[in-house]
N, C-alpha and C positions, 0 to 999 in steps of 0.2 A: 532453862538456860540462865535466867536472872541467877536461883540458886548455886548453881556451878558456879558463876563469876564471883559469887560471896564466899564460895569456899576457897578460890585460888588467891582472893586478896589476901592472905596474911603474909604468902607466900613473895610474892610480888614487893611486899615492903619488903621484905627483908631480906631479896635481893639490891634493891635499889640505895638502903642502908649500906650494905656493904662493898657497892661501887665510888658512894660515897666517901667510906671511911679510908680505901684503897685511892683514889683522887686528894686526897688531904696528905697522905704519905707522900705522894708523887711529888704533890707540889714542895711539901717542906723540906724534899730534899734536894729540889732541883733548886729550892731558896738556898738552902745551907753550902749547894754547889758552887753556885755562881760566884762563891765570895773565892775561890781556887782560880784566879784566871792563867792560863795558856793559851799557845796557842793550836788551834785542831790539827793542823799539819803541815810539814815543814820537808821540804824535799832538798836535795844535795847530790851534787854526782860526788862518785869516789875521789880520794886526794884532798876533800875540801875540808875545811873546818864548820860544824854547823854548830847554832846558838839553839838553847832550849829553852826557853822564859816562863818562869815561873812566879806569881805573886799570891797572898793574899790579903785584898782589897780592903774589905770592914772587920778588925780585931776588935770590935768594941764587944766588953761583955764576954770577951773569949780570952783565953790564956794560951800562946803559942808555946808547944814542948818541944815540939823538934818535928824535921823534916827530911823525907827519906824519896828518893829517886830509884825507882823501879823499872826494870827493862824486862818487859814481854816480846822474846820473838815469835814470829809466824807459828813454827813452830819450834815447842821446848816448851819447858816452864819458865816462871818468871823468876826475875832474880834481882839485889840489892845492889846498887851501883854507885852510888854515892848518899850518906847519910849526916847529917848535922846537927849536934847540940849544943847549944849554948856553953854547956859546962863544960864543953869538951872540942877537939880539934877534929877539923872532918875526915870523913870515913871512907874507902873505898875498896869496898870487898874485893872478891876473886870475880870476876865475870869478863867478857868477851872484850870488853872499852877499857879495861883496867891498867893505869898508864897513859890513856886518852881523854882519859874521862876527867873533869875539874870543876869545881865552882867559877862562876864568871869572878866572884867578887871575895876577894880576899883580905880581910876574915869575910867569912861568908855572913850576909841579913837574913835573918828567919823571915824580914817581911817580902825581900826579894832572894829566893833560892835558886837562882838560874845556874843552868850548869852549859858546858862546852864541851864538845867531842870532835876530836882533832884527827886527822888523815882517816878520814872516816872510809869504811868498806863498804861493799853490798851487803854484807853479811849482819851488818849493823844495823838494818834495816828492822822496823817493828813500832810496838807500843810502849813510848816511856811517860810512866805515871810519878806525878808530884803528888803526892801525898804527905797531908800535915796531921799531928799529935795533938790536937785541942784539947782543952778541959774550959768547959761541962760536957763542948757538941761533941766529945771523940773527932775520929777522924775524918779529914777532908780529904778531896784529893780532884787533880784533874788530868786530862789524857791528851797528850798528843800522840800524830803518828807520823814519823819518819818513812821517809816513802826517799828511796835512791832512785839516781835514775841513774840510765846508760845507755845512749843514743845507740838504735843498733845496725844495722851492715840489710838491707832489705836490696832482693834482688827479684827478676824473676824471666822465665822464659819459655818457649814451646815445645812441645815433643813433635819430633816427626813421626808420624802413623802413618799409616796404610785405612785404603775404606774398606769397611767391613760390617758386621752384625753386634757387634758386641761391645759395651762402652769398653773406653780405654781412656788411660789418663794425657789429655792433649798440653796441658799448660801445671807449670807450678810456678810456686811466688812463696818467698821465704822474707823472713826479718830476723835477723841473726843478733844475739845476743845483747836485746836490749830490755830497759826495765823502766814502769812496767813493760807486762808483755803489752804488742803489737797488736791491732785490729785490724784483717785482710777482709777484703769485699772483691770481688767479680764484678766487670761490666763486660756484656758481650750479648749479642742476640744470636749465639749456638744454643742449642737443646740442649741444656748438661745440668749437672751439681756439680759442686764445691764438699771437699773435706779439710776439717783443717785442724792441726796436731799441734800441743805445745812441747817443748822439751826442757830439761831445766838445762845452762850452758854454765860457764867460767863463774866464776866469783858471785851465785847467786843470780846470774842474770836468767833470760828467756828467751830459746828459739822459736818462734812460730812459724809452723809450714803448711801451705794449702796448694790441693792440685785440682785441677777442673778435668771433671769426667765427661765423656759424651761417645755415641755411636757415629763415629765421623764418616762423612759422607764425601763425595766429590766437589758436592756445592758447597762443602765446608771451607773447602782450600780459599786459602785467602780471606779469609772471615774475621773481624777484628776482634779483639779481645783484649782486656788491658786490667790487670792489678791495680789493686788503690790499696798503698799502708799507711793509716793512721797511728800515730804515739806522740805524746806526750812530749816526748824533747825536740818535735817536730814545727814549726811554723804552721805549715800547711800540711794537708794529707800529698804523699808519692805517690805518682800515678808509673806504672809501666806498661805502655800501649805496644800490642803484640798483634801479631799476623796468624793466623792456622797454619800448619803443615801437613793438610794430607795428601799421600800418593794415592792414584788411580789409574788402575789403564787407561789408551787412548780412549776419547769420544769420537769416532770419524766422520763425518757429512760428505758425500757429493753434492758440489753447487755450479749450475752455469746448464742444464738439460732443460730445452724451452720446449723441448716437442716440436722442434719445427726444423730438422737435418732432411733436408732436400738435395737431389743429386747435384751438387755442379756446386755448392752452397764453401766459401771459403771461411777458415780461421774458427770452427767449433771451437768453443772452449768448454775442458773442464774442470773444475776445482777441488781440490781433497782438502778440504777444511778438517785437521784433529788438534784436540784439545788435550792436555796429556799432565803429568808429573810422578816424574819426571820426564821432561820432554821428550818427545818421539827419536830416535835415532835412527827408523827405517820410513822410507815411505817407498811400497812396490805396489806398478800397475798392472794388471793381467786382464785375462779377458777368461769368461766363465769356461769357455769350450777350450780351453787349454790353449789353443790356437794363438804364437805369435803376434804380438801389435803390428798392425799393418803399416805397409812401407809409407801411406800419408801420416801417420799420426807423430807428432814429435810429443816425447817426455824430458819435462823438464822439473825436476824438485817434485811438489806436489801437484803439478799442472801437467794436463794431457791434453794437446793443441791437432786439434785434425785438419790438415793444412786444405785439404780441398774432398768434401763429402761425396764417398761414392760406396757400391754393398758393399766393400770388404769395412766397412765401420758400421753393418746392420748387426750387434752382437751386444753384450752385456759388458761393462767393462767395469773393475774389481777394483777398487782403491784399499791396501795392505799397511796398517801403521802398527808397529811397536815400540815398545820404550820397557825400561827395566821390570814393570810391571804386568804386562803382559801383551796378545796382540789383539787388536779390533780390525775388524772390514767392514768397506760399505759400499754399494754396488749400485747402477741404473743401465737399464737399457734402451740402448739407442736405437730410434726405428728410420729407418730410412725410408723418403717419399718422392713421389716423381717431383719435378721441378715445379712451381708455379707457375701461370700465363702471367704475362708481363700486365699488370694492372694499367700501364699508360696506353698499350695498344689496345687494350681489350677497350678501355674508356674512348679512344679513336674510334675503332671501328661499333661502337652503339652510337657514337652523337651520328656519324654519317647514314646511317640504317635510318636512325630517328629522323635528320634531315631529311633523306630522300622519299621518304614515306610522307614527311609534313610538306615537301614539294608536288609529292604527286596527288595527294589532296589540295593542295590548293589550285594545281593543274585543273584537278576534274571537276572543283567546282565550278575554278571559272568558264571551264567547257559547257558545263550545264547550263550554265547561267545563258552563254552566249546563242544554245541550241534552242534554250527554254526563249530568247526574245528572238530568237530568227520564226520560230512557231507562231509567235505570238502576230509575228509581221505579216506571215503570212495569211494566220486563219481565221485573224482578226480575235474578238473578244467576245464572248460570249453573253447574250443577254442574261438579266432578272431571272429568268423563269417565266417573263409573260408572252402571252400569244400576240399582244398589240402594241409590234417594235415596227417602224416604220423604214423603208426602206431610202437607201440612199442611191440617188441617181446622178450621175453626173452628163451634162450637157456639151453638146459638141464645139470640136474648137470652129476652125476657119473649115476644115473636111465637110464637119457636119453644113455647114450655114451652104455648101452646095446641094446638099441635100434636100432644101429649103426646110435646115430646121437650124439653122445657124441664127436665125432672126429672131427664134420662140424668146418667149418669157414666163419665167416658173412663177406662179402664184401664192399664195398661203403665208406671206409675211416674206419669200426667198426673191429681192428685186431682180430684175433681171435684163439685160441687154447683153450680158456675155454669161454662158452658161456653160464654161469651161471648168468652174469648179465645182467640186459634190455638191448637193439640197439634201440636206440630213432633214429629216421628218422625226420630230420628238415621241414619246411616250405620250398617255393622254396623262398617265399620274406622276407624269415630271412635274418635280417639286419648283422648279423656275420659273421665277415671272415671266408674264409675259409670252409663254409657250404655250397658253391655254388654249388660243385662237388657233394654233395651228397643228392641236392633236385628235387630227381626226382621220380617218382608216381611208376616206379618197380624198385627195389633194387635187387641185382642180391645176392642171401643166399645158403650158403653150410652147408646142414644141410645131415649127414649120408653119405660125401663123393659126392653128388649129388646136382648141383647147383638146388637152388628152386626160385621162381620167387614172392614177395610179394607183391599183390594185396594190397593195400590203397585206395579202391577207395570209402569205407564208407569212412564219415567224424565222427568228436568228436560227434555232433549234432545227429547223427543214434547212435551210440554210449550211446548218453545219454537216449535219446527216448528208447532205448530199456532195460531201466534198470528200468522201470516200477514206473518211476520219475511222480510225479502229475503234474499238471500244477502251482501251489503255486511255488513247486522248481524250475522248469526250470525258471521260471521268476527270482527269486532269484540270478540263473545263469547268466540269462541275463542283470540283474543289478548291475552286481559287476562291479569296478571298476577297470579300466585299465590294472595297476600297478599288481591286483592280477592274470592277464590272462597268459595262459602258453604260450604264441606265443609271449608276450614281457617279457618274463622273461630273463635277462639279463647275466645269469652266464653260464658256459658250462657244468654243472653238471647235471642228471637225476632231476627234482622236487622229486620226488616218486619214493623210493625205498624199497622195501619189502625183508630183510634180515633177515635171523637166527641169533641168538647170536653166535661172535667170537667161543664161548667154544664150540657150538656143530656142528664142524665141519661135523661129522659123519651122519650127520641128514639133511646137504644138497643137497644130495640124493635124499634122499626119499621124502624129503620138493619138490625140485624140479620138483619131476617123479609126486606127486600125483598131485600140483598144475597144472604143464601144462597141457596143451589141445592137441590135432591137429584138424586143421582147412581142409575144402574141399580143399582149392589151396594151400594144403602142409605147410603152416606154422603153426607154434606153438606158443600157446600163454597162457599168465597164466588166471587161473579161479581167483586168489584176487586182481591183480594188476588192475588200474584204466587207462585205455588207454583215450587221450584226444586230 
């Protein structure tokens, strides 16, 4: 590898030599140039007079011979258009400026050779070179370029189409005979290209035309678009802002069918919304079964008004639009339904269902409530569960003390001179003070003077059994709740006590005599009272 790079260096120099020796040319003649000043370009509209300046700067070491004004057009060849020598008066061959053409300065300076061209054309337009006759450096020379202008005529507008498949030319934008030519640009958010043609016009000048393609659509209508022409004799860039034009058949819509035409139902409405261009000039309504519009429904424009909903509006109904383009329909069918229940009656008559239902619940509780404590009055309360419930006796009023047992006195903690109220006998595993002394299964009773001795050895349970209770109630009993049982009742007062009213005193008596009982082992007990 090393030796291949040894064999390409000689090579390599003597390229690099002769980019060199081509760079030293360059420079010393873009040096020998500069000394030629003009200037690069010089614009003029037609009619005017334009100046062409010409000098050469540093003659030192140089000998000026003479100086010759050369006109290259675009196209042609080039040609001799004014020439000057010292020894001689200036020159002005046959060429296109001839009669136009002059030195600025009369006699002419070989160090300033400026010339003038007067009612100048388009035609005149090109490269005019000053070139000088040196001795030693030969010749110099420098270039201007004449550049006309001619502000021009820029227009532009739309096409009317039709939608379809296939581009077509929707817009053009011209700029008519100006110079230079014009620069057209498109602004628009259609789908399209742009083409654009120059033409040559009058006196040298330039038409430029562009037209925008695209496959126009319906969503094109109305779409914007706008030409911008840029030129030179211009301030600013022309804007020409434009609309689309295309035609489509109608678009139709039925609007205003909610599904909810119920018999008896006033003012349906329905709407033929069509969108069109050119605008619709028919709008017909029909019904699919050929079938007459019925005598409810009124047509007015594109509104179809059905004055009061009944079957002869159960059918499909046809909205028909055209316009110069062609025709569109669009159709819905109307279904007719019974009538609705009045939502505020129907709301009436559930609060009152609900009310009378929430009344007679509360009826039957409190009927229960009232039956469940007339029960309770009656059958008394159920004990514990124990067998050693003590019975309660009550002593006679004024009846009994004839009996001679009015006089007794109940023993066991129950004082006594009147034994008109109950002797409730405790539990022996009552939790109460003080009851300890008097729970025991015979209670020693003076009843007529004569101690009597009370048998407790039934329990509440015999008791209840024998009051001719079903099985329904005693369960009932059996599942009442703690709190309501007479063995944890908490207070030191009888539950149940069966009293005459204060006023009749008189009546305690005989209330007494008929209520009591007597029992085989001597005690006495009442027939209403509820022993438990």
């Amino acid at each position: 590898m090393a030796r291949h790079d040894d064999r390409n260096w000689p090579t390599w120099t003597k390229m690099i030599g002769l980019l060199c020796l081509v760079a030293s040319i360059l420079t010393e003649h873009e040096a020998s140039g500069q000394r030629v000043k003009v200037e690069p370009e010089v614009s003029s509209y037609p009619g005017q007079t334009v100046n062409l300046r010409c000098a050469f700067t540093d003659a030192t070491g140089v000998q000026l011979t003479m100086v010759t004004w050369i006109y290259e057009p675009k196209d042609g060849e080039r040609m001799n258009i004014a020439v000057f020598h010292p020894n001689y008066d200036p020159n002005y061959p046959e060429s296109p400026v001839k009669g136009r053409v002059s030195f600025a300065q009369n006699p002419p300076n070989l160090n300033s050779p400026s010339i003038q061209i007067s009612d100048v054309r388009m035609t005149d337009e090109g490269r005019y070179v000053c070139e000088y006759a040196t001795y030693p450096s030969g010749n110099e020379q420098g270039i201007t370029q004449l550049v006309m202008l001619a502000k021009p005529q820029n227009s532009a507008s739309t096409v009317t189409v039709v939608a379809g498949t296939k581009p077509v030319v929707v817009a053009r934008c011209e700029s008519a005979d100006g110079r230079p030519p014009a620069k057209l640009t498109w602004m628009t958010t259609a789908n399209g290209n742009s083409t654009l043609v120059e033409k040559p016009g009058a006196d040298n000048t330039v038409t430029v035309s562009s037209e925008y393609r695209m496959i126009p659509t319906a969503a094109d209508n109305g779409r914007d678009i706008s030409c911008v022409v840029n030129h030179r004799t211009q301030v600013k860039p022309e804007s020409f802002p434009m609309k689309l034009t295309v035609q489509y058949p109608p678009k139709v819509t039925i609007v205003g069918y909610d599904n909810n035409w119920y018999v008896g139902r006033t003012n349906a409405v329905l709407t033929c919304q069509a969108t069109a261009n050119p605008a619709p000039y028919s709008v017909i309504w029909k019904t699919m079964s050929g079938i007459a519009i019925p005598e409810t429904v009124q047509i007015k424009n594109n509104e179809l008004k059905v004055l009061k909903v009944d079957e002869s509006v159960n059918t499909t109904f046809i909205c028909e639009v055209m316009n110069r383009i062609g025709t569109t329909r669009d159709q819905v069918t109307a279904i007719v339904r019974e009538p609705p229940q009045n939502p505020s009656n129907a709301g009436v008559v559930a609060g009152a269902v609900i009310g009378s239902l929430l009344a007679l619940l509360l009826v039957g509780a409190l009927v229960a409530v009232l039956v469940t404590r007339s029960r309770r009055q009656q059958q008394g309360y159920r004990a514990n569960g124990s067998s050693d419930i003590k019975t309660r006796i009550f002593g006679g009023g004024k009846k009994a003390s004839k009996n001679g047992t009015g006089g007794g006195s109940v023993s066991g903690g129950v004082g006594g001179g009147n034994n008109n109220g109950p002797i409730y006998v405790y539990n022996e595993a009552s939790s109460h003070p003080g009851l300890a002394d008097k729970n025991n299964h015979h209670q020693p009773l003076t009843i007529g003077g004569r101690p009597e001795v009370v048998n407790t050895t039934p329990t509440a349970q015999d008791i209840l059994l024998s009051n001719e209770l079903d099985d329904v109630e005693r369960r009932k009993f059996d599942e009442l709740e703690e709190e309501e049982r007479y063995d944890h009742f908490g207070g030191g007062d009888p539950i149940l006590q069966l009293r005459p009213p204060h006023d009749q005193d008189d009546m305690i008596g005989d209330y007494m005599d008929d209520d009591m009982e007597s029992q085989k082992d001597g005690s006495v007990i009442s027939r209403t009272a509820v022993y438990v």
